[in-house]
N, C-alpha and C positions, 0 to 999 in steps of 0.2 A: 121075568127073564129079560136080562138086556137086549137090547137091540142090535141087530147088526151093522143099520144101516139110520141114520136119522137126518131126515130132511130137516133143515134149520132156516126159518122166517124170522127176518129182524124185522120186524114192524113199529112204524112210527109215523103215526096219524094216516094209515094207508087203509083206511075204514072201507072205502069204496074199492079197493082193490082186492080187501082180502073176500068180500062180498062177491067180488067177480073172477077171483080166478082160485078161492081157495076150493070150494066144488070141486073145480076140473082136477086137480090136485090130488084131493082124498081120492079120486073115483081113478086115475091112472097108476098109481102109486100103491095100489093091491098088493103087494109083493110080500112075500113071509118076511120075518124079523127085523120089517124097517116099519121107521114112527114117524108121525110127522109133529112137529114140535115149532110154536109161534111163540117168538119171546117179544115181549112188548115194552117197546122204548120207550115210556112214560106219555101213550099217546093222550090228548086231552079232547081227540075227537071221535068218542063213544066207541071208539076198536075191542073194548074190555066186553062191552055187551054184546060186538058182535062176536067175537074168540068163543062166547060162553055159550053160543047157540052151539056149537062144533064139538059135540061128545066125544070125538074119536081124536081128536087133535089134544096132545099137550100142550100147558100155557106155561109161559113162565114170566110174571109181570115185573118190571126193572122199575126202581123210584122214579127216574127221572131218566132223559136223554142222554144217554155216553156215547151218542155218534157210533157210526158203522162200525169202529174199531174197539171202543170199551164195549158198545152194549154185544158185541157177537164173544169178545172173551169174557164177560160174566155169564151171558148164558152157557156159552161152550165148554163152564170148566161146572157146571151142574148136570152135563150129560155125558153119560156112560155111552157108546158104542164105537165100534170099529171103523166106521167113516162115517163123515159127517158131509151134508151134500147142504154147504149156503147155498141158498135162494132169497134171492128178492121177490117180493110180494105184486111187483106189476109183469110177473113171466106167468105168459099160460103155459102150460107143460101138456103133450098132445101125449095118445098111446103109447107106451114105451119106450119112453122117453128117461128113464131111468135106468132102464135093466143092462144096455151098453155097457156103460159105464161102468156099473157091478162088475160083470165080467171081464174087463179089461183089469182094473184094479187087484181082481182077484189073481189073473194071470200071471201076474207080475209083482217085482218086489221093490226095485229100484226105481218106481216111481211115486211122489209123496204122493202128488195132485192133479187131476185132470178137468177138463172144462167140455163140455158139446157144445154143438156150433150152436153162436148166439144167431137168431133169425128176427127182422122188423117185423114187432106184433100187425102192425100200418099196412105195411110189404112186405108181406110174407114171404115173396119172390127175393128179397133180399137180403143181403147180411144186417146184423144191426150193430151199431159203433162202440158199444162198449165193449167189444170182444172178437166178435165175426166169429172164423174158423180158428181163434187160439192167437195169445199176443205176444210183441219182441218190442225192444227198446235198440236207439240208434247210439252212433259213438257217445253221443253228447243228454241222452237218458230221453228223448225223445218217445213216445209211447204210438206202435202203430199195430195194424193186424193183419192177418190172411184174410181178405178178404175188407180189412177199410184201411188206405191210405191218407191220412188227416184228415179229410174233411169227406174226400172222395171212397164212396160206398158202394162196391160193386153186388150184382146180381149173382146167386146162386144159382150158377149151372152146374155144382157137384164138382165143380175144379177142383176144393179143397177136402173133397171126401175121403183123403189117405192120413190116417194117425201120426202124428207127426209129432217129436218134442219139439216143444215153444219155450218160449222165455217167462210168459205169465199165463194162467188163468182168471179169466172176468170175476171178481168179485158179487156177478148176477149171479152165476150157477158155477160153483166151482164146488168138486168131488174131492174130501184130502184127508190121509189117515187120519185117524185123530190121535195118535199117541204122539207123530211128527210135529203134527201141531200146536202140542204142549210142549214138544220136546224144545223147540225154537223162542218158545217163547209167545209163541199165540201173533196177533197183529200187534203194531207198536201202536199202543193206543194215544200216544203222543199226536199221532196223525188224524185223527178223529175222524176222519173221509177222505176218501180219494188217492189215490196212490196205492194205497195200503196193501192190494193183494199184490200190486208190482214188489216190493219190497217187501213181502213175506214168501214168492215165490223165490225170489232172488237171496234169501237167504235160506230157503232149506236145498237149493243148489249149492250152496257154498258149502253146505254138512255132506252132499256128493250125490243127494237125488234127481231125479228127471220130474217137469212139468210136461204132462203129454195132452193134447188135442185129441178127442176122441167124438171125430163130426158123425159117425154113427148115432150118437145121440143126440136130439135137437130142441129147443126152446125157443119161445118166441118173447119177446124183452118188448114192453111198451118206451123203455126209455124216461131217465127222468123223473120217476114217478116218486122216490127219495127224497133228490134236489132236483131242482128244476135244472136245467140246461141253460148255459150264459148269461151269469148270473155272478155280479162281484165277488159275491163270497164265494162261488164256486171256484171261478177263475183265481183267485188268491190260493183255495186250500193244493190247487194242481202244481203252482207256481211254487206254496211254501215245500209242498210234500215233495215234489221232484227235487231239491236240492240239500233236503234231507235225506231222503232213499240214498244220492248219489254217494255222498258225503257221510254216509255208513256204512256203503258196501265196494266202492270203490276202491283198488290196491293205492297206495300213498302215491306212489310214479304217474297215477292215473288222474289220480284226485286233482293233482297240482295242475293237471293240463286242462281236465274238461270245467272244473269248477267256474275260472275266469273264463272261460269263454263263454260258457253257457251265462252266467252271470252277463257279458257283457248283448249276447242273444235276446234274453230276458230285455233288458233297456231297451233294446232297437224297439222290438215289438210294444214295449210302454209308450215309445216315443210317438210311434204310429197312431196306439188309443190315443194319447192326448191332442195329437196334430186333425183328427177326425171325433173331436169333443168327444170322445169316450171316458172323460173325467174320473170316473167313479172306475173304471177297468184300469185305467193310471196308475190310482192311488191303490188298488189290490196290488197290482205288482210290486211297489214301493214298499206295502205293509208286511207283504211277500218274505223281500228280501231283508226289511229289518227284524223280522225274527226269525230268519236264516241264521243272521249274524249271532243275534242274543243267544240265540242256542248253541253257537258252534262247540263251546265246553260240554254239554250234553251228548251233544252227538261225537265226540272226540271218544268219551266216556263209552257209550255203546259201539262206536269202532273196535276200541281192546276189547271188549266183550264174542265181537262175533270174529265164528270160523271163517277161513275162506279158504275153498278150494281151487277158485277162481276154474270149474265148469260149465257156469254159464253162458247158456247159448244166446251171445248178444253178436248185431247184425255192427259190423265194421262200418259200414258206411255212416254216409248222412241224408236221412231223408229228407229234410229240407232240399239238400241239393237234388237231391235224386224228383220230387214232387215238383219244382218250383220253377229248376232249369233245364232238367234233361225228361222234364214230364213224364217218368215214371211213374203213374199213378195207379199202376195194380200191382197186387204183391208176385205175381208170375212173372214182372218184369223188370224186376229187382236183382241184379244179382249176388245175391246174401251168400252165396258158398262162394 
């Protein structure tokens, strides 16, 4: 019988994590007609042997590495059910941490996708930076949360415990029908990491759905456990993936404005790595923006391709300015409406 509901692990060389949080996993996740299903990204660090201890889990082994974006649309288009719940492999998922979410989704029709609040595995007391309580993008594609302002990470005191539409959910644990998700086109696997759930949430708002925050349900995210955290290649794929995303979902009127500018943003910030021998963060940016450019044909290409409703709940301001100069550094002191 299909499933209704199927937890989705992309795994890749995360041997020690699924050892550690895949347990907790099976044992909270009791719920009738949902599965839990680990597809494995070509790990070459014995993840196969541990998968095989796990009778109650499906496998689905991939040849080789296609990155967050290929390896979740080959597993995702091998599975049948009605919502599909990614997880990363370094979230413990505590009591009930599920069932929310179920029920919001089922409530409702006009939303694709929903996320719970992401919680530091570290600090538990805290939000964690991939996501928080649900994330938005600024004029200029800027990526920030309820609950983390760029670098600044605020404490859960339940500020953000009201359901809320967002602009994206965290590719850690994000809830999304799956028929939507084929319907758009799945992630652009062009992108291989990073960005990718920003601009796939941003496109099935452009078909006219809502991305919702539903902090009733909660996870706790070690962070990093993927990719590590600052780190060139990281820093590049954020730099190339942001101005791709913008540059296929942005109206023509829009594009001509924020493209140069953020482009000339991008430099200052390169200038700074190089002026503090950050060399090697330099040359990311650089590598960055020339296959920004090589692609632009590409991406012209999926331009005509996508709908736009222009729905998207995206935040008018600039956080830079908001964070830098008038030190607004929590999301309740923002004023986004």
């Amino acid at each position: 019988m299909k499933a209704k509901v199927s937890v989705v692990i992309l795994n890749w060389n995360g041997k020690h994590f699924l050892e550690k949080f895949l347990p907790t996993l099976i044992e909270n996740t009791n719920i009738p007609n949902t599965e839990i299903v680990v597809a494995d990204n070509g790990s070459t660090d014995g993840s196969k042997d541990t998968l095989e201890g796990f009778k109650s889990v499906k496998k689905i082994y991939l040849d080789k590495n296609y990155g967050f974006t290929g390896g979740y649309n080959r597993a995702l288009s091998k599975i049948e059910s009605e919502y599909y719940v990614l997880l990363n492999s370094d979230i413990e998922t505590p009591k009930g941490w599920l069932e929310p979410m179920i029920e919001f989704m089922d409530a409702t029709t006009e939303v694709a996708a929903c996320a719970p609040k992401l919680l530091d595995y570290h600090r538990k007391q805290y939000f964690e930076y991939a996501g928080a309580a649900g994330g938005f993008i600024d004029l200029f594609g800027y990526p920030f949360c309820r609950g983390r302002i760029l670098s600044e990470v605020e404490k859960d005191h339940g500020q953000y415990d009201t359901p809320m539409p967002i602009f994206w959910a965290s590719g850690a644990c994000m809830m999304i029908r799956s028929e939507l998700f084929h319907a758009v086109g799945g992630f652009d696997q062009d992108f291989f990491a990073h960005m990718e759930e920003i601009d796939l949430c941003w496109r099935l708002q452009n078909h006219g759905y809502k991305i919702f925050s539903v902090p009733q349900s909660y996870v706790y995210h070690v962070g990093g456990g993927t990719l590590p955290n600052n780190t060139p290649f990281k820093l590049y794929l954020n730099y190339r993936n942001n101005l791709w995303m913008l540059h296929k979902n942005l109206s023509l009127r829009a594009l001509l404005v924020v493209i140069p500018i953020r482009l000339v943003l991008d430099w200052l910030s390169a200038l700074v790595y190089l002026f503090t021998g950050k060399f090697s963060f330099f040359k990311s940016v650089l590598k960055a923006h020339h296959h920004y450019f090589s692609k632009i044909s590409t991406l012209n290409t999926k331009r005509k391709s996508e709908k736009r409703l222009y729905s998207a709940i995206r935040y008018k301001g600039l956080i830079l300015v908001d964070f830098f100069i008038q030190h607004r550094r929590k999301f309740s002191k923002i004023n986004f409406y």
